[in-house]
N, C-alpha and C positions, 0 to 999 in steps of 0.2 A: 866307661864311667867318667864323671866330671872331674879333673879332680883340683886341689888347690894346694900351692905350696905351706908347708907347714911350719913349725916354732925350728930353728936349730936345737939342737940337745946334742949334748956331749960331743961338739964340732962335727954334725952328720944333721942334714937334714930330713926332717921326716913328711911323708906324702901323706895326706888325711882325705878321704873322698868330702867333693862341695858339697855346701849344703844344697837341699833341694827342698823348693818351695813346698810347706806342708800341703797349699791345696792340690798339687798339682801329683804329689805321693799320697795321698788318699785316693784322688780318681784313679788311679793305677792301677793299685790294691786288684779290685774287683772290675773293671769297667769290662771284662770281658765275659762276665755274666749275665747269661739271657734267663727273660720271665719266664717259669715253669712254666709248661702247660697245666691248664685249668685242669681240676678232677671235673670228670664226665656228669656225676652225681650232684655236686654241689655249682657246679654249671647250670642244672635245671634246677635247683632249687634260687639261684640268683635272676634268673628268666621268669620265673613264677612270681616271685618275689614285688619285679618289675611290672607285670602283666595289669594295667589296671581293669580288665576285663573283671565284670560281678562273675560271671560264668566258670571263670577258671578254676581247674584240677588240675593237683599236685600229685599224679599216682610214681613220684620218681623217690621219693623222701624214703629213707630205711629204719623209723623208726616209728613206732605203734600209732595210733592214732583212737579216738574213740567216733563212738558212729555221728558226732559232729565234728570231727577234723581235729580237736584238741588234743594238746599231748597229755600222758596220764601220767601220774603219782599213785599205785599202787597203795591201799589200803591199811597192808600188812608193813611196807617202806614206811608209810606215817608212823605207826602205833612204834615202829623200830627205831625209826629216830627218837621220836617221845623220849623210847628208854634210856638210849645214848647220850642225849642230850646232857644229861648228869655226869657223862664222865670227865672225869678232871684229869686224865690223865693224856699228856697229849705228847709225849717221846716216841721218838722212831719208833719203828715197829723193826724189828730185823730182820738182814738180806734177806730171810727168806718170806718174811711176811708174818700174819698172823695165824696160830698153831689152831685157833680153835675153828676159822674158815678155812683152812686147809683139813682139818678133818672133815667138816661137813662139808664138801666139794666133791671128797673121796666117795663117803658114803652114798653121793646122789650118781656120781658116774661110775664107780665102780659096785654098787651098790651095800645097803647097810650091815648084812653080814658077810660082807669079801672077804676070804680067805686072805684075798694079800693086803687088805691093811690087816689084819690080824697078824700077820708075819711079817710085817711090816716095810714090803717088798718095792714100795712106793717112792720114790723119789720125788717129792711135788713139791712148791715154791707156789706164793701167792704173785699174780703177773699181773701188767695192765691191761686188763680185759682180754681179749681172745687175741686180740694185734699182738700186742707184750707177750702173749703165752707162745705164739707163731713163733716169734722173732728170738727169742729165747731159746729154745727148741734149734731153731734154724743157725744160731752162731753155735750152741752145743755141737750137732753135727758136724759142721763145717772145722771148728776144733780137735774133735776127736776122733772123727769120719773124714780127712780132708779129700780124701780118694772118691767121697761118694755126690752121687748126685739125689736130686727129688722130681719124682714124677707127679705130677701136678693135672686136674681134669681138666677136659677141655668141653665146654668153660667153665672160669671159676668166678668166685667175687678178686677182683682186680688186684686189691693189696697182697693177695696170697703172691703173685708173678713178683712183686716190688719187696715183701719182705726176703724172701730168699735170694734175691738178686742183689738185695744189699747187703746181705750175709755170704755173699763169694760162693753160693752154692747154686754150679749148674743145674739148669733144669729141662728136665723134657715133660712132654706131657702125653698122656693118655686117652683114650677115644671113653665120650660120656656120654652125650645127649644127641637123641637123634632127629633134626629137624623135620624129616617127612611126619613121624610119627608125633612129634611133638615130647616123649619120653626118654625111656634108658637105653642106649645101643650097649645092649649088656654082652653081644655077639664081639663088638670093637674090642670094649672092655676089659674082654677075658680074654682077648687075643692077643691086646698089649701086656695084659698081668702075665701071659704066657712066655712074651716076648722078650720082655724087660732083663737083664742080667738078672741070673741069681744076686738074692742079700740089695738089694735096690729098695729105697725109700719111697711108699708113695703118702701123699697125701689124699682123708678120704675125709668129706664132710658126712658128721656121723648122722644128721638128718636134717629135712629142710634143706638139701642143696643150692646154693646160694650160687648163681643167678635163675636156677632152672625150676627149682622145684619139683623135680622128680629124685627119687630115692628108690634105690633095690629094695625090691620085697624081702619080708625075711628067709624066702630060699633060694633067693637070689645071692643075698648077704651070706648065705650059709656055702654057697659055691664057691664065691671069692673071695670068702676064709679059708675054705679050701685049697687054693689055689694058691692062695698065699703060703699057706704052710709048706706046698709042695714046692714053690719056690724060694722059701727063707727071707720071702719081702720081709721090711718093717712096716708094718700099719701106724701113721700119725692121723690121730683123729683131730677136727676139728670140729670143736662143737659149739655152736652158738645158741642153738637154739631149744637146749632141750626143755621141754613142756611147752614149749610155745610152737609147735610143729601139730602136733598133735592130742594137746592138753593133758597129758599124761608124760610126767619124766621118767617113770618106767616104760613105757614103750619107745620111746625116742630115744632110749640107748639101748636098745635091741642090739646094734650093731656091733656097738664095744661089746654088750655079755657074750653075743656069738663069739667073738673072736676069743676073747678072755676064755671062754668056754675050749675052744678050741686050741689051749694052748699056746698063743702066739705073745711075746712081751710087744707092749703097744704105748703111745704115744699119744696123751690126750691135751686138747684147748680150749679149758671152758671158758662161759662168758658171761655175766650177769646182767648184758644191756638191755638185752632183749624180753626174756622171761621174768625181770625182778624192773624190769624198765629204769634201770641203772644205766644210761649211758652216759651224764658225765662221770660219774664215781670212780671209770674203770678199775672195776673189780674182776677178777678174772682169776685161773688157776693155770699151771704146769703142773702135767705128772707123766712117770714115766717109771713102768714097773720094771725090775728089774731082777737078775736072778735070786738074790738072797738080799738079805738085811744090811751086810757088808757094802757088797757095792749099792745098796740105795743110798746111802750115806754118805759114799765117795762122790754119786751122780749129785747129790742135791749140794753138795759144799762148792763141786763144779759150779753148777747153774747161780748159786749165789754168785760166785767168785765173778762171771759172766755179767750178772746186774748191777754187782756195784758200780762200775767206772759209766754204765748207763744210767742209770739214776737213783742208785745206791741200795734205798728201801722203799717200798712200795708204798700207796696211802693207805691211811687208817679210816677213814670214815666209813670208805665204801663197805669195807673190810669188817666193820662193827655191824653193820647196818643184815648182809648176809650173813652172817655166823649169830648174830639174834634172832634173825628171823627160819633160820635151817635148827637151829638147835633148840627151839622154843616148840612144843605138839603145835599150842594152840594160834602160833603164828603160822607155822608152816603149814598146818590144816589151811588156815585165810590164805596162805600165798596158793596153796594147791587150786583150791578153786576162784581163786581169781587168775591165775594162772589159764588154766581152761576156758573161762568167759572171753577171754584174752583171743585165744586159739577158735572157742566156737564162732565168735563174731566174724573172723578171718575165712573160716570155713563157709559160713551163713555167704559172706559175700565172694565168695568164689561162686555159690550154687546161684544167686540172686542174678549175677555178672551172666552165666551162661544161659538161664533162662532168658534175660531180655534178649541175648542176641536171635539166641530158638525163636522168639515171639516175633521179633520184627523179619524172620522168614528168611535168614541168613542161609546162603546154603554150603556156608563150608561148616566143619567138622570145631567143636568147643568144647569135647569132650576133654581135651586135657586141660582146663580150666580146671574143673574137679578131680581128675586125675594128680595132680599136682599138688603139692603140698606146704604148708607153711606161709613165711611173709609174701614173698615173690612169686609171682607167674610169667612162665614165659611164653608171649604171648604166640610169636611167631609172623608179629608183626616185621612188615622191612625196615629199613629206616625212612627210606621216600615215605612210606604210611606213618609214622611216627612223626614226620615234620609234618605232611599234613595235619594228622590229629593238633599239632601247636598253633600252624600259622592261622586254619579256618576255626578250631573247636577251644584255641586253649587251652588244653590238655597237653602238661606235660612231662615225660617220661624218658628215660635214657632211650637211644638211639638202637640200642640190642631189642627192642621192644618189652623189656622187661618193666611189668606192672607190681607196683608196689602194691597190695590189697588191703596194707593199710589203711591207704588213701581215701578207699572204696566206701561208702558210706548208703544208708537208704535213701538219702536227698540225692546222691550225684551217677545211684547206678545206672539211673535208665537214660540218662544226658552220655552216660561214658559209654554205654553199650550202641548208643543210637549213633554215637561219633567211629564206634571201632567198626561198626556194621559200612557205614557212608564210604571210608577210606579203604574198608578190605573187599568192596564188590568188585565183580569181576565184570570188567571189560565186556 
C-alpha cells in the first residue's frame, strides 16, 4: 500500500495510507466482474423481438396469450381492481402479508373444509409469487435443516436449480421424464424415491410440470405417496398452475389431497401468475402444515423473521386484488370459468397442433402433444431442429425444444406444424 508521511503528534510521527485517485478506486471496486449469462427464455424473447420477419412465432414466452397473441387482463382482475381502487389505505402490510389471501390461498390448496386450517396446523406467509414462496421455504430448510439436502426433477423449470443453490442447499436430482416415450419414467422415479436417504427433501410440481408437461396420474401420485411415507421424505409442492393445467383447481391439487390424505406434513408454493394472469403483482403464498397449532406459529414467526432483511413486507395490491376476487362467490364464479376458457383454449391447441402434423403425413408419433399437459409441451424436438425452426421458419423457442402453447394460436397452427414437420423428417 502507497503510503505517505504524515502530521507529527505528540513528537511521534504518524503513517496515513496515500490518497488514491477516486477514478482509478472505483474501476477497482468491481472491474473483475463478468456479464451474466443471458437467461435462455428471455434470449428468445429478445431474438423475436428483433426478427422483422411478418411470419415470425413466439412459442418461447411463459405467459398466456389470447388466440391473437395478446396478453390478457382477466375479467374478474378488472371488476377487482374496480373495487380496490377506493382503498385509502396504503401501510405495510405485515411480515407475513395479508391475513385475508392467506386464508383464501389455504382454502384453494388445501381445500375449503381442511381440517388443518380448522386446527390451524398451517404455517403460511404471503410470498412473491411461486419464486419468493421457493426461496423462502429454501432458506427455511437450509436454517433449520442445515444437514439436509433437495432432490429436485430432472428436468425442471430452471429457477428451481438457482433458487436452492443460492439458499446453500445441496441438491441432487431425481429421474422424471422419459424421452423415448415422450412421458413419466415413473419406473426411475420411484427407484430414486426408493433410493434417496431416509427423511430427504424432494421437490414435486404439483401439476403442469414445468418444462415437460407430463404429471402422475392419480395412481401413480397415490404410489409415490406411498413411497414417500415409507420413506419419511418431505414432499415440497410447487404449484403454479393450479386451474390453469386443467380448468379445474379442484383437480389440479389432486396431488397435495392425496398426500394430505395420506398423512404426510407438506410443503406448498402457490402462484397467482398464471391462473389469475398476475405476473407482475407477484402475488404468491407459503405454507407449510405442521404438527399442532404451537409450532405453526413458531414456523410462521421463522418465515417472517426470514423475509424481513429480504424485503421486509410483501405487496399489497396484488394481494387486494386475490383475496376479492377468492372471497367474493360471484367473483370467483367469473375467475372459475374464465379460469377454464384459459385452460380449454390451451387444450383446443395442443389437439389442433397434433392434428396438422397427422395431416401433413408426419410419420413420427404426436401423441404426447395431447398427452401432456398445461402451458408447456415438450416437444422432443433437438436443438439442431429448434435452430432450424429459427433460422429458416422464424420460430422461436428455447433450445430444450420446449413449446410454449400459449403461443399457439388458430392463425399460426398450421405455419408452426408445417415448420415442425420440415425440420423433424427423417433423412
Amino acid at each position: 500500500m502507497a503510503m505517505s508521511s504524515g502530521a507529527v503528534v505528540g513528537g511521534q510521527r504518524r503513517w496515513r495510507p496515500a490518497l488514491v485517485p477516486a477514478a482509478r478506486a472505483m474501476a477497482s471496486w468491481f472491474g473483475h466482474v463478468e456479464p451474466a449469462a443471458k437467461d435462455p427464455i428471455l434470449g428468445v424473447t429478445e431474438a423475436f423481438l428483433a426478427d422483422p420477419s411478418p411470419d415470425k412465432v413466439n412459442v418461447g414466452v411463459g405467459a398466456y396469450r389470447d388466440d391473437n397473441g395478446r396478453p390478457v387482463v382477466l375479467e374478474c382482475v378488472r371488476e377487482a381492481e374496480r373495487r380496490v381502487a377506493g382503498n385509502a389505505n396504503m401501510e405495510y402490510l405485515p411480515m407475513g402479508g395479508s391475513v385475508k389471501m392467506i386464508e383464501e390461498s389455504l382454502k384453494l390448496s388445501y381445500g375449503e373444509d381442511s381440517e388443518f386450517i380448522r386446527d390451524k396446523r398451517i404455517a403460511a406467509v404471503q410470498a412473491l409469487s411461486g419464486t419468493g414462496a421457493c426461496r423462502l421455504f429454501a432458506d427455511f430448510q437450509k436454517r433449520f435443516l442445515p444437514d439436509s439436502q433437495i432432490y429436485i426433477p430432472t428436468p425442471t423449470w430452471a429457477n428451481h436449480h438457482n433458487i436452492w443453490r443460492d439458499a446453500r442447499v445441496p441438491q441432487r436430482t431425481f429421474s422424471y421424464y422419459h424421452p423415448e416415450s415422450r412421458g413419466l419414467d415413473f419406473a426411475g422415479l420411484m427407484d430414486d424415491v426408493k433410493n434417496a436417504p431416509d427423511g430427504s427433501f424432494f421437490l414435486l410440481h404439483a401439476c403442469a410440470h414445468n418444462p415437460t408437461g407430463v404429471d402422475p396420474s392419480e395412481e401413480q401420485w397415490r404410489e409415490i405417496s406411498f413411497q414417500f411415507k415409507a420413506k419419511k421424505h418431505f414432499p415440497f409442492f410447487d404449484m403454479a398452475y393450479q386451474g390453469f393445467a386443467s380448468g379445474d383447481p379442484e383437480r389440479d391439487a389432486k396431488a397435495i389431497r392425496i398426500f394430505l390424505e395420506d398423512g404426510h406434513q407438506i410443503g406448498c408454493a402457490q402462484s397467482y401468475a398464471k391462473n389469475m394472469g398476475l405476473y407482475g403483482q407477484r402475488a404468491g403464498c407459503l405454507s407449510i402444515l405442521c404438527d399442532d397449532e404451537m409450532q405453526a406459529v413458531a414456523v410462521k414467526s421463522q418465515l417472517q423473521q426470514i423475509a424481513r432483511p429480504m424485503y421486509s413486507n410483501p405487496p399489497l395490491h396484488g394481494a387486494l386484488i386475490v383475496s376479492t376476487i377468492l372471497s367474493d362467490p360471484e367473483l370467483k364464479n367469473l375467475w372459475l370459468k374464465e379460469v377454464k376458457g384459459m385452460a380449454d383454449r390451451i387444450i383446443g391447441m395442443r389437439k389442433a397442433l397434433k392434428e396438422n402434423l397427422e395431416r401433413l403425413g408426419s410419420p413420427l408419433s404426436w401423441e404426447h402433444i395431447t398427452n401432456q399437459i398445461g402451458m408447456f409441451c415438450y416437444s422432443g424436438m433437438t436443438p439442431e431442429q429448434v435452430d432450424r425452426l429459427t433460422s429458416e421458419f422464424h420460430i422461436y423457442m428455447t433450445r430444450n425444444g420446449r413449446i410454449s402453447m400459449a403461443g399457439v394460436t388458430t392463425g399460426n397452427v398450421a405455419y408452426l406444424a408445417n415448420a415442425i414437420h420440415e425440420v423433424t423428417k427423417p433423412n
